[in-house]
N, C-alpha and C positions, 0 to 999 in steps of 0.2 A: 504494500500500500504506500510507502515511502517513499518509494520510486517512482508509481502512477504522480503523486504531490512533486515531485522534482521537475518528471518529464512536463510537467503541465506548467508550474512557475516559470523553466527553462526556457520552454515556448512562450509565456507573455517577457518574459525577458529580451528575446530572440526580437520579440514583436518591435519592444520600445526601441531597439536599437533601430531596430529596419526602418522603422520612422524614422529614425532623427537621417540616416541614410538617403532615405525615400526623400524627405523635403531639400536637400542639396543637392541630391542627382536625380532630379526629375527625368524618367525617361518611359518604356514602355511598358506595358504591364507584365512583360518578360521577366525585365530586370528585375520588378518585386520579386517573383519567386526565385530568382538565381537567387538572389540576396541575403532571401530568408534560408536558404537549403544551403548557402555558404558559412552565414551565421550559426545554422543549425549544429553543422559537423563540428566548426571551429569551436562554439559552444563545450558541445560532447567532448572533442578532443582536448579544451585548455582547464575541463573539469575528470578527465580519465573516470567518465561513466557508461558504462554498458547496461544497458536494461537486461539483456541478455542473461549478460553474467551476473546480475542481481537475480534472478528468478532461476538461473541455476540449469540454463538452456545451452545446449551445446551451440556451437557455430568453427566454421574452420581456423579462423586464426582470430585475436583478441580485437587487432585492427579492426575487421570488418563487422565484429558487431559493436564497436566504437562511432565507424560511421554509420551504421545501419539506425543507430538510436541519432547519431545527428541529426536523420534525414526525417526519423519520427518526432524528434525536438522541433522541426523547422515545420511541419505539420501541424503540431501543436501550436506554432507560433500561428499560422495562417488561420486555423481553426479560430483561436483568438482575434486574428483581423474583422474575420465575416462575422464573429458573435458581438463584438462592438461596435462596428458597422450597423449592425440590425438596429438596436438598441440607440445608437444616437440619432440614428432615422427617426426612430417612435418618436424621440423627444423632440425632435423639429416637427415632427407632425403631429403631434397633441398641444406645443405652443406657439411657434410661431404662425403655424396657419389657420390659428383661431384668432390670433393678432390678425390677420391680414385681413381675414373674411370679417370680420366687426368694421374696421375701418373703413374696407372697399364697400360694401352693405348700409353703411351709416345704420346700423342696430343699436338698438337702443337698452338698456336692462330694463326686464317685466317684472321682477322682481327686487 
């Protein structure tokens, strides 16, 4: 279960980097995910964590399930993008387009 909480912090970790990335090198929606799947491994590799070898899973050499959980940390990061994404949407769209529609409406309170 420790690990699930890592891989998941990892990944919003992974995220905020990618932002602060993402807003200086403005480019194609490519380069988000190279970014995130660079960050990912780099992540995995500069913390020597294997999901793998925490749950006690074979794989052929330590390396590869090093980067295999980077590539599942950089997932996690993405996963994290679109679940905040959603969520700041709702909030522009339960306030600010109730700002708009009163003012553009000229409505008035009935109560």
């Amino acid at each position: 279960m420790y690990e699930f909480g890592m891989l998941v912090l990892l990944g919003l970790a992974v995220l905020v980097v990618g932002n602060a990335v993402h807003r200086y090198l403005s480019a194609a929606q490519e380069f988000w995910a190279f970014a995130l799947t660079a960050l990912g491994v780099g992540a995995a590799w500069l913390a020597d964590f294997s999901l793998f070898e925490a749950w006690g899973l074979d794989v052929r050499t330590e390396a590869i399930g090093t980067t295999l959980t980077g590539f599942l940390i950089a997932g996690a990061g993405y996963f994290w993008h679109e679940v905040l994404r959603f969520f700041a949407g709702l909030a522009r769209k339960f306030t600010d387009e109730a700002k708009t529609i009163e003012k553009t409406e000229q409505l008035r309170r009935v109560a």
